[in-house]
C-alpha positions in Angstrom: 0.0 0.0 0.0 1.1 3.2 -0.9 2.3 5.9 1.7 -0.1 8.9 2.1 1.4 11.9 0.2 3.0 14.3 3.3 1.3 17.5 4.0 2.6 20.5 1.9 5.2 23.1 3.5 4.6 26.1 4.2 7.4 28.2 2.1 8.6 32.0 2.9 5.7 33.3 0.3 2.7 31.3 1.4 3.8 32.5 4.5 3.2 35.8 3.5 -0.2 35.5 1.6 -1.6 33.4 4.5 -0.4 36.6 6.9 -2.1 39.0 4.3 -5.5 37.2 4.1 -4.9 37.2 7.6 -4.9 41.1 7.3 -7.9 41.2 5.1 -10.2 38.7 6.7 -9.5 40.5 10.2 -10.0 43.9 8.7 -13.4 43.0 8.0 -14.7 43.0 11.2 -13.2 46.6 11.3 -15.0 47.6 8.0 -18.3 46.4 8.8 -18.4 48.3 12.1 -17.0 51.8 10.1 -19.9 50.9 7.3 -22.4 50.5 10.3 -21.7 54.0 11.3 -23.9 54.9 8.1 -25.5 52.1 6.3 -28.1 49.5 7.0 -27.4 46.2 7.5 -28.5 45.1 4.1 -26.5 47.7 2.3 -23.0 46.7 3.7 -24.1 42.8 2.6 -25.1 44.5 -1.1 -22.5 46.4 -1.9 -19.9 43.7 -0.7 -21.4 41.3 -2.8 -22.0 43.0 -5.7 -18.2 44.7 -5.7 -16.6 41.1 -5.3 -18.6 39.7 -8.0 -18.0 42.6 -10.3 -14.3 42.7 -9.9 -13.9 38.7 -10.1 -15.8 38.3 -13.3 -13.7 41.4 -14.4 -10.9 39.0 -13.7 -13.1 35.5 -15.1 -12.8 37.7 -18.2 -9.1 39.2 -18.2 -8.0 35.8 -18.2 -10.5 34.3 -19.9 -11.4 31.1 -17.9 -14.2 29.1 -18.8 -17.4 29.7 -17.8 -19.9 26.8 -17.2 -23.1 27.0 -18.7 -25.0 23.9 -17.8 -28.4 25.1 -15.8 -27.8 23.2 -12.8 -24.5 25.8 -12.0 -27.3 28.6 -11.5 -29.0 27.0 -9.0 -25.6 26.0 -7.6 -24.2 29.3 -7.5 -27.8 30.6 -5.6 -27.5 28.2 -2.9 -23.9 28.7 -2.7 -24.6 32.3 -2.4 -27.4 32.0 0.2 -25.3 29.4 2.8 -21.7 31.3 1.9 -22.9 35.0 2.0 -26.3 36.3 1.9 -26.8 34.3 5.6 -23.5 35.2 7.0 -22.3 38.2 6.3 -26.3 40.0 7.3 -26.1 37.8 10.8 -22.3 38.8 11.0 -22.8 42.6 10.0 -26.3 42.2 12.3 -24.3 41.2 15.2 -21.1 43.6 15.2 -24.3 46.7 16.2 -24.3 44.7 19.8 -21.1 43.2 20.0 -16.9 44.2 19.7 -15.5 43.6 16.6 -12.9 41.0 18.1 -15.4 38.9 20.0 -17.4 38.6 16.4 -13.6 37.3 15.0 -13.7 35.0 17.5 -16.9 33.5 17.6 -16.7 33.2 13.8 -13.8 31.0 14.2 -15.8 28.8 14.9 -16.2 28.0 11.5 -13.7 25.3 11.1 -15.7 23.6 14.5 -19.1 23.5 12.7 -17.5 22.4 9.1 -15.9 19.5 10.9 -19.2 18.8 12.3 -21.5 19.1 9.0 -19.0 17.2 7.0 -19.4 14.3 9.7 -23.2 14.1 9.7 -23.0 14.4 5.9 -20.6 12.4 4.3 -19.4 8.7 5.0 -16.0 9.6 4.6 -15.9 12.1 6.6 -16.6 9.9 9.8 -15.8 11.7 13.3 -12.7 10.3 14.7 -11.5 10.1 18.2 -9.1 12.8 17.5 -11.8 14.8 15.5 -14.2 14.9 18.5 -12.0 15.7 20.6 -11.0 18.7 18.6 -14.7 19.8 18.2 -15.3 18.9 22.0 -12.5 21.8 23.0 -13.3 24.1 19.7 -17.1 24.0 21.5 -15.7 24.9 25.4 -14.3 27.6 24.1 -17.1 29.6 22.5 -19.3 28.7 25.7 -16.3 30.5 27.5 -16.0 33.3 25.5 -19.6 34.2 25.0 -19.8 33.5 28.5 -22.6 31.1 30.9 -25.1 34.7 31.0 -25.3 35.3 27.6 -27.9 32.7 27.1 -29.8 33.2 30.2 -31.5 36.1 28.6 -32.2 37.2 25.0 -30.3 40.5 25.2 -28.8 42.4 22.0 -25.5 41.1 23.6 -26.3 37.6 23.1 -28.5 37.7 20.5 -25.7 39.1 19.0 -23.3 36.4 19.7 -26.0 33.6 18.7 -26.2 35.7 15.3 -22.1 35.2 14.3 -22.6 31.7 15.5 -25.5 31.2 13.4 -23.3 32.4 10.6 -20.6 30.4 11.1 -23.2 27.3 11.3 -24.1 28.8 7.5 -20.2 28.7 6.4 -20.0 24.8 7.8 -23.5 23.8 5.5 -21.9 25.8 2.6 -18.6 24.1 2.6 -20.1 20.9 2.6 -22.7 21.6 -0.3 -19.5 22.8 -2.3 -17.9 19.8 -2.3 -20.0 18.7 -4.8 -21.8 21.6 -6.2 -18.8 23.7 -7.7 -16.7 20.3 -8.5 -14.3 20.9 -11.3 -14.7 24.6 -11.9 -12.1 27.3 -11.6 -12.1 28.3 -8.4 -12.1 32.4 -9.3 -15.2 31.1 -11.3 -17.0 29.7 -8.5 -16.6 32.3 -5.9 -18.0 34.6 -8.8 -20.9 32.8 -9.5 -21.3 31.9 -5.8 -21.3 36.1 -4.9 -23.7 36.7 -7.6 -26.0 34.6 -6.7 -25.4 36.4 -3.3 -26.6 39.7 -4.8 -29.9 37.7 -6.5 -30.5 37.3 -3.0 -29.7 40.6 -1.3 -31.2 42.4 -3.8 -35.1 42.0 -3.2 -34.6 42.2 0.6 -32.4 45.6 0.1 -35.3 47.3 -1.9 -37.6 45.8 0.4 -36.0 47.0 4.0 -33.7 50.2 3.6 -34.1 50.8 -0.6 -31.3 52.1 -2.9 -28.2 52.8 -1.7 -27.5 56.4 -1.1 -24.9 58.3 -2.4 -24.3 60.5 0.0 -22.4 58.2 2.8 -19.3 59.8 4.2 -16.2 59.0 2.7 -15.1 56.6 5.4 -18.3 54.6 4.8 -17.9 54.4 0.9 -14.5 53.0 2.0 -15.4 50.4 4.2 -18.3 49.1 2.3 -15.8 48.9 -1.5 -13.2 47.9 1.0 -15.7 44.4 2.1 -16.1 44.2 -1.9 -12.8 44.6 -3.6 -10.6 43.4 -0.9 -12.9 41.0 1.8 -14.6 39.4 -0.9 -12.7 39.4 -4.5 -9.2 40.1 -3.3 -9.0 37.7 -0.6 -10.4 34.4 -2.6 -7.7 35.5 -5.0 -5.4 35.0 -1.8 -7.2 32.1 -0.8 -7.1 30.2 -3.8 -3.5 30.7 -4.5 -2.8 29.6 -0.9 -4.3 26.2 -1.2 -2.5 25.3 -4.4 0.7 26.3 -3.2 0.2 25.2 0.9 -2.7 22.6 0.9 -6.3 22.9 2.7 -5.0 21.6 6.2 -2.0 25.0 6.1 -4.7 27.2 4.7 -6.6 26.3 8.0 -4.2 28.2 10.0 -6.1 31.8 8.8 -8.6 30.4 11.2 -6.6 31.5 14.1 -4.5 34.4 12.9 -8.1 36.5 12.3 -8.8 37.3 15.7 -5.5 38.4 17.0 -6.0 41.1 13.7 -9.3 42.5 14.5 -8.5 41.9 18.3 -5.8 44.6 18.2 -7.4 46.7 15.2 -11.0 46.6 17.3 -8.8 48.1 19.8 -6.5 50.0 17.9 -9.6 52.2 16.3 -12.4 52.5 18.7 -10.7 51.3 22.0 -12.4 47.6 22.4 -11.0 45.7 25.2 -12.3 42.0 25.2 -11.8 40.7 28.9 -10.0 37.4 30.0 -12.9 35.0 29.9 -13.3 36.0 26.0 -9.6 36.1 25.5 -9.4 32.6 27.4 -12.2 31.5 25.2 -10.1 32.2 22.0 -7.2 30.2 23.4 -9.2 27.3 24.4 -10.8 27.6 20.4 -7.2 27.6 18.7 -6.7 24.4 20.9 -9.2 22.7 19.8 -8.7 24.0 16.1 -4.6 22.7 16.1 -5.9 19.0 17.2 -8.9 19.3 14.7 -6.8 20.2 11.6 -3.6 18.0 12.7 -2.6 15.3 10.6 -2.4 12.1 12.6 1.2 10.3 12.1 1.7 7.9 9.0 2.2 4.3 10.0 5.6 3.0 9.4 5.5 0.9 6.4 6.0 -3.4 7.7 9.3 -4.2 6.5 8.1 -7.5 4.7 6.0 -5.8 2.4 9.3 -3.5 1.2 10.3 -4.1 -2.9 13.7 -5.8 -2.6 
């Protein structure tokens, strides 16, 4: 039997894209509270879809990558962009009104926790393993710790705050697992555009429906944040993330999971003064645990002698 093929290496430039998706990601959190400052809810969600999707089939087209046109893609790319944005980003822009930007990075690192867990009820292959429970098991303790035992005594904004990131990190885990198969053999810059424009079919009824057009008279530092979530949240860092999974593998490319919070952690602070205490803090460390035994690769068996070519 063959050997498994050993995980790639991180080299001195994936390094450095993993530390600037790192940037991006955890800048988001940041943005969407500066976007808050002038724009609904729905608005931040439109424009950063609709930007990302604009400037990534600007670069489906530069480069000319093919461009599926079997039906079933549409429907694809609509529930890809309902699980992977529409439901997300509104319950993560939602909750950053009622809770600090680096507490929302956290929670929403909880991503990796619930894909784990989807992919387990969902596929066969995909089986939870001791080590893989475990993982989950410590991922888990440390969201209860940093949302803290109060938070779901009573329905404040506060919690129902925190429930809303969770809830959107639930909505990344289903979405990964429907891609597996939905967006199988496409480009990858062709999926995530067809995956945000079919995030913009469904932001776009519920804009006009709860806050109308988008105004053009935002202050500057809003038009920022909100082209800021588009060009760079959305189209600039799949570029990144792409480009970091051919050259460093999925199980490296996990490791942006835990460099997001310490970025909008100190930028949270940084710009409007957010302290996070030591139970949310604690809470983090406790996730990151349980993320490191989640994504590490258990030890290849030494190959029996006997079975060696001579």
């Amino acid at each position: 039997m063959k050997n498994a093929p050993a995980p790639l290496s991180l080299s001195p430039l994936a390094w450095s894209l993993l530390g600037g998706l790192a940037l991006i990601w955890g800048s988001s959190f940041l943005s969407n509270r500066a976007a808050l400052e002038g724009a609904g809810v729905f608005t931040v969600v439109f424009v950063r879809v609709l930007g990302g999707a604009l400037l990534l089939w600007l670069w489906v087209a530069l480069r000319r990558l093919p461009v599926p046109r079997a039906p079933r893609y549409l429907g694809h790319f609509l529930i890809m962009g309902f699980l992977n944005n529409a439901i997300p980003f509104s319950l993560i822009v939602w909750g950053q009104q009622h809770i600090e930007s680096g507490l929302a990075s956290i929670l929403n690192a909880s991503t990796a926790i619930f894909g784990a867990l989807v992919a387990a009820l969902v596929f066969t292959d995909e089986r939870l393993s001791a080590r893989k429970l475990a993982g989950i098991s410590v991922g888990f303790a440390g969201v209860v710790l940093a949302i803290g035992p109060d938070a779901l005594k009573g329905f404040d904004p506060t919690s129902a705050g925190q429930l809303a990131i969770l809830g959107a990190s639930l909505s990344y885990g289903f979405a990964g697992a429907y891609a597996r198969f939905a967006v199988k053999g496409l480009r990858p810059e062709v999926a995530a555009a067809g995956m945000l424009t079919g995030g913009v079919v469904w932001m776009t009824p519920i804009l006009l429906a709860t806050e109308g057009l988008p105004r053009l008279d935002y202050a500057p530092s809003v038009w920022a944040a909100m082209l800021w979530l588009g060009f760079g949240c959305s189209a600039l860092a799949y570029l990144l993330y792409y480009r970091i999974l051919a050259l460093a593998g999925a199980a490296n490319l996990a490791l942006v999971t835990l460099l997001i919070p310490p970025v909008a952690i100190v930028a949270g602070w940084a710009v409007y003064g957010e302290r996070l205490g030591a139970a949310e803090l604690a809470g983090f460390a406790l996730l990151a645990l349980g993320l490191v035994i989640l994504n590490r690769r258990p030890a290849a068996k030494p190959r029996d002698a006997r079975a060696r070519p001579s």
